[in-house]
C-alpha positions in Angstrom: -162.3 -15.9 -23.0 -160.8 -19.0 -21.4 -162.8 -19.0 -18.3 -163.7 -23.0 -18.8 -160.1 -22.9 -17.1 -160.9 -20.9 -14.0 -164.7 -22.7 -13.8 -164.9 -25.5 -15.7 -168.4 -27.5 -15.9 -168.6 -30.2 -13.2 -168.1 -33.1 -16.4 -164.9 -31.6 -17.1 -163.8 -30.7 -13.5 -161.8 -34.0 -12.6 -160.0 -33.3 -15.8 -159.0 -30.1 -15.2 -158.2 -31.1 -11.9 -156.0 -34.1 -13.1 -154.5 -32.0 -15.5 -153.7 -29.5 -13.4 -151.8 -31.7 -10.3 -149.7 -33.2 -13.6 -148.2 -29.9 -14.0 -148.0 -28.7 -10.4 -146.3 -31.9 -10.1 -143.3 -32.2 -12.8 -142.8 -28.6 -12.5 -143.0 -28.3 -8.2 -145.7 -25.7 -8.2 -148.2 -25.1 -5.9 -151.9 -26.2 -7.3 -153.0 -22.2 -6.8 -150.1 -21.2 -8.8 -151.2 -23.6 -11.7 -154.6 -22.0 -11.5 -153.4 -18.6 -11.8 -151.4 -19.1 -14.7 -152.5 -18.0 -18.2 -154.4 -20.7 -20.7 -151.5 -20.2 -23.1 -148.7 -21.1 -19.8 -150.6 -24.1 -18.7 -151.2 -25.5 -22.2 -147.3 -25.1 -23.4 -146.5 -26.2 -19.9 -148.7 -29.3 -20.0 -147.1 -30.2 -23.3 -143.7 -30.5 -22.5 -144.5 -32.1 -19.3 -146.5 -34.6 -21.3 -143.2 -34.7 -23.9 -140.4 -35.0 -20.9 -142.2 -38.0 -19.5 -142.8 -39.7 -23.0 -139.0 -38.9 -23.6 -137.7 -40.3 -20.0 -140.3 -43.5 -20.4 -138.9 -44.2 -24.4 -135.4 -43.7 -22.5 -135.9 -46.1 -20.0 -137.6 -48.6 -22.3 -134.5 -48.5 -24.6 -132.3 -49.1 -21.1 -134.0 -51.9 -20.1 -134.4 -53.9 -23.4 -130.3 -53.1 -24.0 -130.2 -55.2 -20.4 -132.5 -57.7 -21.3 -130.1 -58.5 -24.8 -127.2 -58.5 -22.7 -128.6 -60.6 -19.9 -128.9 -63.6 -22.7 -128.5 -66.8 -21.6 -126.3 -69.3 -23.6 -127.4 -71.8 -25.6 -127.6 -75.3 -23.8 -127.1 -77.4 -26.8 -124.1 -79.5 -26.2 -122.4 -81.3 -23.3 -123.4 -79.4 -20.1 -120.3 -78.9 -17.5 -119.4 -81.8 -15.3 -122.0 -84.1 -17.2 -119.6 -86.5 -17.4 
């Protein structure tokens, strides 16, 4: 039934492959292990990698922009120090 997993045409293959390493990766598997798991596993798994990396990238996006308000610098309108 989902055999396009196990053998997937060559147009698909670096997909596959690309896919597969993702998950190996975020979850420390084994590339082998990521093969042998079940179409339903990898896709699930797949997902919530893709969803914990979205999360951690939207998390670190709103860090860095609460740095860059705070990081402000003051407005220069005025006498500047020691100017006179």
């Amino acid at each position: 039934m989902y055999d396009f997993i196990r053998n997937p045409k060559p147009d698909l293959e670096l997909g596959f492959e690309g896919s597969v390493y993702y998950v190996a990766k975020h979850y420390g598997m084994s590339i082998e292990e990521v093969w042998n798991m079940s179409a339903k596993a990898f896709e699930q798994s797949f997902v919530w990698a893709n969803a914990a990396d979205r999360h951690q990238a939207e998390e670190m996006e709103k860090t860095t922009n609460k740095g860059k308000n705070k990081a402000r610098v003051g407005s220069t309108h005025g006498a500047m120090p020691f100017s006179e």
